[in-house]
C-alpha positions in Angstrom: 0.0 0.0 0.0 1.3 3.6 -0.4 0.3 5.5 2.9 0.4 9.5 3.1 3.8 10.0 4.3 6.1 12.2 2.0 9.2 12.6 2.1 10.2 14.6 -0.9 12.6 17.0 1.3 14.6 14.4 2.5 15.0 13.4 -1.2 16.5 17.3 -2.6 20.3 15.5 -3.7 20.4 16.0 -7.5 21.0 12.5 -8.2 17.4 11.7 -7.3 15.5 14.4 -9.1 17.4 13.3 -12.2 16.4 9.6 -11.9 13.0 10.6 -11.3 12.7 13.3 -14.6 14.5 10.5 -16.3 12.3 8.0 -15.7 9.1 10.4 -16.4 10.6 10.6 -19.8 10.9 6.9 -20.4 7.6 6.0 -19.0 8.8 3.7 -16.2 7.8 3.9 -12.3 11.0 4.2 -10.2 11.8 4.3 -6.9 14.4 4.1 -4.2 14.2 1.2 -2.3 15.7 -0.4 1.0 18.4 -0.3 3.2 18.6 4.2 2.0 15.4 4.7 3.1 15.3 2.6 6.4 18.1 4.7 7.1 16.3 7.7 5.7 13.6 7.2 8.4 16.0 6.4 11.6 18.4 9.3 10.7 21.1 6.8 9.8 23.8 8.1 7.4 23.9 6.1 4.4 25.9 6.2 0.9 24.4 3.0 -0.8 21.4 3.8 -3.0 19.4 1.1 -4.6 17.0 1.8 -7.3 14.5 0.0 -8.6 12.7 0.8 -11.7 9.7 -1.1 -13.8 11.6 -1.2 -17.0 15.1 -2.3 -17.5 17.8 -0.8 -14.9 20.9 -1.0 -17.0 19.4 1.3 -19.3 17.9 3.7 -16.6 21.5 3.5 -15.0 23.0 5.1 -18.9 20.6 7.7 -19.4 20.4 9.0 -15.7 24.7 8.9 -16.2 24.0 11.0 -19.4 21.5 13.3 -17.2 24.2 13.8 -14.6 27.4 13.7 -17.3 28.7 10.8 -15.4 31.1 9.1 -17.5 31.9 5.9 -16.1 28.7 3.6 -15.7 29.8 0.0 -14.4 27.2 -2.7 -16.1 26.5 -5.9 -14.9 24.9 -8.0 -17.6 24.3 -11.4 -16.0 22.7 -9.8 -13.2 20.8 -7.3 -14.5 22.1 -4.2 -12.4 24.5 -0.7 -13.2 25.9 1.1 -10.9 27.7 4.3 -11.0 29.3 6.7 -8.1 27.8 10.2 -8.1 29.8 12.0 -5.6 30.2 10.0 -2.2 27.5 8.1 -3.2 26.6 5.3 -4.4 24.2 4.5 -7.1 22.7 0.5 -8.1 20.1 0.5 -10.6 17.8 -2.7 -11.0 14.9 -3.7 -12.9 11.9 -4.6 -10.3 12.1 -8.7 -10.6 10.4 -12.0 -8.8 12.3 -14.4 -7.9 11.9 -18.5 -7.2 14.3 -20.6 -5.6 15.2 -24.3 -6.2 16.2 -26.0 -2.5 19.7 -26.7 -3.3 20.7 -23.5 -4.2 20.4 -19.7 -3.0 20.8 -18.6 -6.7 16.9 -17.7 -7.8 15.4 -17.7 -10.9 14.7 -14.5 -11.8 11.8 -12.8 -13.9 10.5 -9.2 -14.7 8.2 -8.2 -12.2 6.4 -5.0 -10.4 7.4 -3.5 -7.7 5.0 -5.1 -5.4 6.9 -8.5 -6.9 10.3 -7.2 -5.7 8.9 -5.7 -2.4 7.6 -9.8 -2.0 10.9 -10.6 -2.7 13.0 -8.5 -0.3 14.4 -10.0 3.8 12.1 -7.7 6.3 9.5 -5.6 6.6 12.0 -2.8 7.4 14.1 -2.8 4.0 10.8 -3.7 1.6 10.0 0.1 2.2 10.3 2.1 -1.0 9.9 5.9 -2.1 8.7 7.1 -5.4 11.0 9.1 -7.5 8.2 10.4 -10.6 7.0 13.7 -10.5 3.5 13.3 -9.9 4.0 11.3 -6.2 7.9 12.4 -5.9 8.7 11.0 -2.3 5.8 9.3 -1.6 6.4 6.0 0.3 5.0 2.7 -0.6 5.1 0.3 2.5 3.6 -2.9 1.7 4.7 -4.9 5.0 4.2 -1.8 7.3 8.2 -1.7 7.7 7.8 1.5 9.4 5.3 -0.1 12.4 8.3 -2.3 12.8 10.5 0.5 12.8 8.8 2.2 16.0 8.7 -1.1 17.5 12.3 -2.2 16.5 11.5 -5.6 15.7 12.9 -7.5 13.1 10.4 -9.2 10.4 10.0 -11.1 7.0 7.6 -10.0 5.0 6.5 -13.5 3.8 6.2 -16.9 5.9 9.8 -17.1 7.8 10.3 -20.3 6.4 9.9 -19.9 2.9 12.1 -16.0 3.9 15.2 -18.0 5.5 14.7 -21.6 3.0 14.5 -19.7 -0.4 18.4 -17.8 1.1 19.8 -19.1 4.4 22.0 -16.2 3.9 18.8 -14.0 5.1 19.4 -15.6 8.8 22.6 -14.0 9.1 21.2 -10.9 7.8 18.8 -11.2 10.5 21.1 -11.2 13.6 23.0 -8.9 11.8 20.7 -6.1 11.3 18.7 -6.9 14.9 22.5 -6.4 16.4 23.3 -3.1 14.8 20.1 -1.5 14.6 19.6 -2.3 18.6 16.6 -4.5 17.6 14.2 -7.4 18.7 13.7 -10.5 16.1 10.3 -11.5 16.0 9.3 -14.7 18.0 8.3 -16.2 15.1 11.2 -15.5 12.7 13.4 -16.9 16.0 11.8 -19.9 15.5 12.2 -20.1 11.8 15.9 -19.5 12.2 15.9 -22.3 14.6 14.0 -25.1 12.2 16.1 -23.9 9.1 19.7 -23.1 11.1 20.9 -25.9 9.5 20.5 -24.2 5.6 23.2 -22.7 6.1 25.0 -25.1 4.9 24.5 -24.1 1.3 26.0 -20.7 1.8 29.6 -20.3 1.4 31.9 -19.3 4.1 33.1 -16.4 2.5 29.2 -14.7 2.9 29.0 -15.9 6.6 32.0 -15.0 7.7 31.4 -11.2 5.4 27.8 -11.3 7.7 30.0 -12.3 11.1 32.4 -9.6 11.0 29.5 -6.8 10.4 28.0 -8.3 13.8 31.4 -8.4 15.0 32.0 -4.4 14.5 28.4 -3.7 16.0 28.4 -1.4 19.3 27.3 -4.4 21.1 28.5 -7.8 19.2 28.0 -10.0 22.3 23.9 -9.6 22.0 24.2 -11.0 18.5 26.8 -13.9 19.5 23.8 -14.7 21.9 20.7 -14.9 19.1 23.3 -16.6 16.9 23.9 -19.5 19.5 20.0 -19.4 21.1 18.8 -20.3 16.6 21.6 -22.8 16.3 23.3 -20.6 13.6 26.4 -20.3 15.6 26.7 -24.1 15.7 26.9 -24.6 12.1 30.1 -22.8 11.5 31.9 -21.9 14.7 31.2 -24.8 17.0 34.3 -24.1 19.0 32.9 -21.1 20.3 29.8 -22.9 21.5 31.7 -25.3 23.6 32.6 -22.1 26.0 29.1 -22.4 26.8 27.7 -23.7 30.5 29.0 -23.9 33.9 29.9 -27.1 35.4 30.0 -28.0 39.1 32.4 -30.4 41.1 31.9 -31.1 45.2 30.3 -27.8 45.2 32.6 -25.9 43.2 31.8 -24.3 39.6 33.4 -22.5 36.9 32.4 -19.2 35.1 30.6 -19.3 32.2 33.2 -19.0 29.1 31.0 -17.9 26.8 29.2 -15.2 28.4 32.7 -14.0 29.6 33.9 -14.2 26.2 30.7 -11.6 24.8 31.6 -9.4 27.9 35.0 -9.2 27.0 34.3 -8.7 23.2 31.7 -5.6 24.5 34.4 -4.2 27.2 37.2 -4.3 23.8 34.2 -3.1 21.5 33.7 0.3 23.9 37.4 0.5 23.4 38.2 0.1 19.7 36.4 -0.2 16.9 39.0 -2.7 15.4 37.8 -5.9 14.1 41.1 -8.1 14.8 41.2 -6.8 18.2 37.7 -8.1 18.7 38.3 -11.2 16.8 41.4 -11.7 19.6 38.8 -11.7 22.0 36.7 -13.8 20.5 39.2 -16.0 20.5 41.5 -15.7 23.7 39.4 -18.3 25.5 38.8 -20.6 22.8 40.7 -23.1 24.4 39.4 -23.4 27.5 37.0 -26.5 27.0 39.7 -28.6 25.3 41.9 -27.8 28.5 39.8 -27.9 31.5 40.6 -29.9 34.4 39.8 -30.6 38.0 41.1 -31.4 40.9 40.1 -31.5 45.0 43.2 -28.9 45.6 43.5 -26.5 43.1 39.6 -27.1 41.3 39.0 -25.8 38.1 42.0 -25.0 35.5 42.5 -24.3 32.4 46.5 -24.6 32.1 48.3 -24.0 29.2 45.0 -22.6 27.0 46.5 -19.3 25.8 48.9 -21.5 24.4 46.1 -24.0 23.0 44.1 -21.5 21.7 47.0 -19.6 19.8 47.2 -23.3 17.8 43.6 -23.1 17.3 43.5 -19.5 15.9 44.8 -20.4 12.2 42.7 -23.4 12.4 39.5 -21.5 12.7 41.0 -18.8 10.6 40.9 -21.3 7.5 37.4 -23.3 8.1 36.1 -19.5 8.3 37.4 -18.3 5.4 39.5 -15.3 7.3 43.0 -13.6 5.7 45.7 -15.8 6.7 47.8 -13.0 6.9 49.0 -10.2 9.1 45.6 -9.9 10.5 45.3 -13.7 11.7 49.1 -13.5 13.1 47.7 -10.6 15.0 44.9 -12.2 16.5 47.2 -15.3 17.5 50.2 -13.3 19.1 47.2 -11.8 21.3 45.4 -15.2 22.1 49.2 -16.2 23.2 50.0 -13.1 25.0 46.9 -12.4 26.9 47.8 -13.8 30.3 51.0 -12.2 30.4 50.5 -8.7 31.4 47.5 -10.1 34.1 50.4 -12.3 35.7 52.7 -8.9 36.0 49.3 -7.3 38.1 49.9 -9.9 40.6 53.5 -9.5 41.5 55.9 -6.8 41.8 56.8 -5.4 38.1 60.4 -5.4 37.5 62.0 -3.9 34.6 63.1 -7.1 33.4 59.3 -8.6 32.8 58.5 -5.4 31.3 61.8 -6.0 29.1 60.5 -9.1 27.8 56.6 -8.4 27.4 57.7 -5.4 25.2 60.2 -7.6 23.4 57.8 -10.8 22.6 54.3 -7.9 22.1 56.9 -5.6 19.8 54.0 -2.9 18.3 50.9 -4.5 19.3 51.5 -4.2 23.0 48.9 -1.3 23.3 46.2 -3.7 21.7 47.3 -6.8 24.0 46.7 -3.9 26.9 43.4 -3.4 25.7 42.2 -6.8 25.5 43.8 -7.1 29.1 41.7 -4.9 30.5 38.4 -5.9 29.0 39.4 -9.4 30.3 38.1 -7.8 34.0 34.7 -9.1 34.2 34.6 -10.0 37.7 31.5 -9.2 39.5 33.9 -8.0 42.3 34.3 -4.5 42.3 36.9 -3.8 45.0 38.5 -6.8 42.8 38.3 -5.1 39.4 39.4 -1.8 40.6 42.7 -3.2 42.4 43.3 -5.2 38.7 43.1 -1.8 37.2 45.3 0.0 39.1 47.9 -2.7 39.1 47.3 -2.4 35.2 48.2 1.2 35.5 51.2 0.3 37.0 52.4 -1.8 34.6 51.4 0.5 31.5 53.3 3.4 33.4 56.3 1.2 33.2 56.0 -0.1 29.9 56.2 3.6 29.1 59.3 4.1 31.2 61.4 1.2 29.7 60.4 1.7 26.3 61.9 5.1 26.6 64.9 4.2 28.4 65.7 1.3 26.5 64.1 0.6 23.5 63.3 -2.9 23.2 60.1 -2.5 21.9 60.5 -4.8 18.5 63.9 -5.7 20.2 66.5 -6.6 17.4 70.0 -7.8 18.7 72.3 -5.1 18.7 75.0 -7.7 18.2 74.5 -9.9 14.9 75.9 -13.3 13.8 78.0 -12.1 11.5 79.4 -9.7 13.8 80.5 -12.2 16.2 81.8 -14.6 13.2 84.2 -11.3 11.9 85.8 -10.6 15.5 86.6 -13.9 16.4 87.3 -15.1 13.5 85.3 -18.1 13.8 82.7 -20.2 11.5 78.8 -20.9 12.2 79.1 -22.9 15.3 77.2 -23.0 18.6 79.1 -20.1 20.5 77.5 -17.7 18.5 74.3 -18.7 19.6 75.3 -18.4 23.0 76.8 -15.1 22.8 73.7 -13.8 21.4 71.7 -15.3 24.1 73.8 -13.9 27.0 73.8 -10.4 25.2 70.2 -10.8 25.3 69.6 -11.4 28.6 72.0 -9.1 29.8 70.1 -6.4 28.3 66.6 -7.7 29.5 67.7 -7.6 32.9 69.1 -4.7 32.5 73.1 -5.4 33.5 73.7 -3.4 29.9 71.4 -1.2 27.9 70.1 -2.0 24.4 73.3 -0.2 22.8 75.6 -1.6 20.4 78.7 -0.2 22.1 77.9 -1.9 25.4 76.5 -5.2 23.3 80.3 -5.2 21.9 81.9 -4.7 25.0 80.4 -7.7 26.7 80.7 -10.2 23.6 84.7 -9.3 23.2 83.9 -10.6 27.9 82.1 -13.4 27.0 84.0 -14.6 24.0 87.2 -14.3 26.1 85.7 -16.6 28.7 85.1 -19.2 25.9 88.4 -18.9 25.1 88.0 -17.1 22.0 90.2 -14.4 20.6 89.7 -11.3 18.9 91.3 -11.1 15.2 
């Protein structure tokens, strides 16, 4: 139905009065449609415009270009859509379609169709809405599946029967949390329970477009409520079971454990108020992963989890690779944090010396301030008094990070003494000594009997090498 709400002033950017006097001249209906104008209506900013026109949108997409004097119109014949960039925005043109799906596939089969037929056709209520672009009800908007009831109630819908919604493209599901955890929203009780009976559809949808959907939860303000509707469906089970596993408490002659997988969402929301940086909340994600595989219990000591940061960095390229994630940099990032996050939390507990803070800077190098800020969103205690004497001992150590960075500048530590070095003074071949000169320098310097200078690193191999009964040549 089109209801009487206008919104032709929020519609005043060029680019849409040319579509619109465009299309008037053809003799098409157009209008913009989805994700733009749910933005539109929550005050959202938004750069990607889709338009949908009853006629043929590559050919809307040319002549609108020509309108505009936009040279450079990029066409895509096999689906049916041009796009171009007008300014910071960008423009996707589309001819209105219907669409029918075969089970084994997500691919539809696609046919000319109304706009009514591509409203059927769209995920939710709230991005079916559409506004007309034609002169004679320029702004008018069309809102078949009241989208905009759903909007004031911030609920996520389908506009059809779930089922059919989430069967025809399991990719929708995803779509689902994603949107209900950015937008702040509910998902209906009955499209909950679709995403429940078709979780396991998902299976048809490459890893590439999960893991694309995952990280746009991921970078919400709070990812952890959409780790939770992802696990309550089933979804997350399908393709990160791992992270599943973290979930429960169990209980031993009266003693229990935390909950690993709420602790992990509180610690992903703590880093996600922190940074807005998608490997540093992928390393939270992951810094417990390896907690189920390395639980143990016993009368004296009760629950542990020994040896998981090291577990858990192993893991991290494992997972990486089922999920489809850059095995580069970025996943070397995430695993020097999995492996490193105890470390600074063992320095709270005991008196900091210069020489721990040596080697945390050393082994961290530049990502030292990211391992402190996963450290700190690793406090989830319930304790107060407890949390606040953890983050004062944490200020502590980052005050003295700072200190012996600037006194000695270990930070990305690189021998100030090489190989070949040692192999030119003394004169000697590869051999096992120069390992062990190395190693001494090295500690030396970490425990501060020398500073990171080459001058003193020479002075003490020409010592050491004299005790091994080396000469100088």
């Amino acid at each position: 139905m089109t209801i009487l709400l206008n919104y032709k002033k929020s519609l005043q950017h060029n680019v849409f009065k040319a579509i619109g006097k465009v299309a008037d001249k053809r003799g098409e209906r157009v209008f913009v449609i989805g994700g733009f104008v749910r933005d539109l209506i929550l005050d959202r900013p938004s750069k990607d415009i889709d338009i949908v026109t009853e006629g043929k949108g590559i050919d809307l997409a040319r002549d609108v270009s020509k309108e505009l004097g936009i040279r450079k119109v990029n066409v895509f014949k096999n689906f049916g859509t041009a796009m171009f960039n007008c300014g910071d925005l960008e423009v996707e043109f589309v001819g209105a379609r219907k669409e029918s799906y075969m089970r084994g596939s997500r691919k539809p089969i696609v046919e000319d169709g109304t706009l009514e037929d591509d409203q059927n056709r769209r995920d939710f209520t709230i991005n079916a809405m559409a506004l007309s672009l034609n002169s004679e009800n320029y702004g008018e908007l069309v809102d078949p599946f009241n989208g905009m009831r759903d909007l004031d109630l911030g609920v996520i819908r389908t506009p059809l029967d779930p089922d059919i919604t989430f069967n025809d493209d399991p990719l929708r599901m995803m779509r689902a949390v994603r949107f209900a955890t950015q937008l702040g929203f509910t998902i209906v009780p009955e499209s909950i329970d679709a995403l429940k009976r078709n979780a396991a559809r998902l299976e048809i949808i490459s890893m590439e477009r999960i893991h694309t959907e995952l990280n746009k939860i991921i970078l919400a303000k709070h990812p952890g409520q959409g780790f939770k509707i992802l696990a309550k469906t089933g979804l997350l089970e399908q393709f990160f079971p791992e992270m599943m596993d973290l979930q429960g408490v169990e209980t031993r002659n009266g003693i229990g454990h935390k909950d690993n997988f709420l602790h992990t969402l509180q610690v992903l929301d703590n880093v996600s108020v922190k940074s807005d940086d998608l490997w540093l909340r992928w390393a939270a994600i992951l810094h417990d992963i390896a907690k189920p595989p390395t639980k143990r219990f016993d009368n004296r000591n009760g629950w542990t989890f020994h040896g998981h940061e090291d577990k858990g960095a192993r893991m991290t390229p494992l997972i990486f690779k089922r999920l489809k994630l850059p095995m580069d940099a970025k996943m070397k990032f995430v695993q020097k944090l999995v492996l490193l996050h105890l470390r600074p939390i063992a320095l709270t507990k005991e008196v900091v010396t210069d020489s721990a803070i040596r080697r945390l800077l050393i082994v961290a190098g530049d990502d030292i301030d990211a391992l402190m800020t996963l450290c700190r969103a690793d406090i989830t205690s319930k304790n107060e008094t407890k949390v606040k004497r953890y983050l004062k001992n944490y200020e502590i150590v980052v005050k003295k990070l700072k200190e012996v960075e600037e006194n000695d500048s270990v930070r990305n530590f690189q021998p100030p003494v090489t190989g070949k070095m040692i192999m030119k003074t003394f004169g000697i071949s590869p051999s096992r000594p120069i390992g062990e000169i190395k190693k001494a320098i090295k500690e030396a310097i970490l425990e501060g009997d020398i500073k990171n200078d080459p001058d003193e690193a020479f002075e003490l191999m020409l010592k050491i090498g004299s005790e091994m009964g080396l000469k100088r040549i």
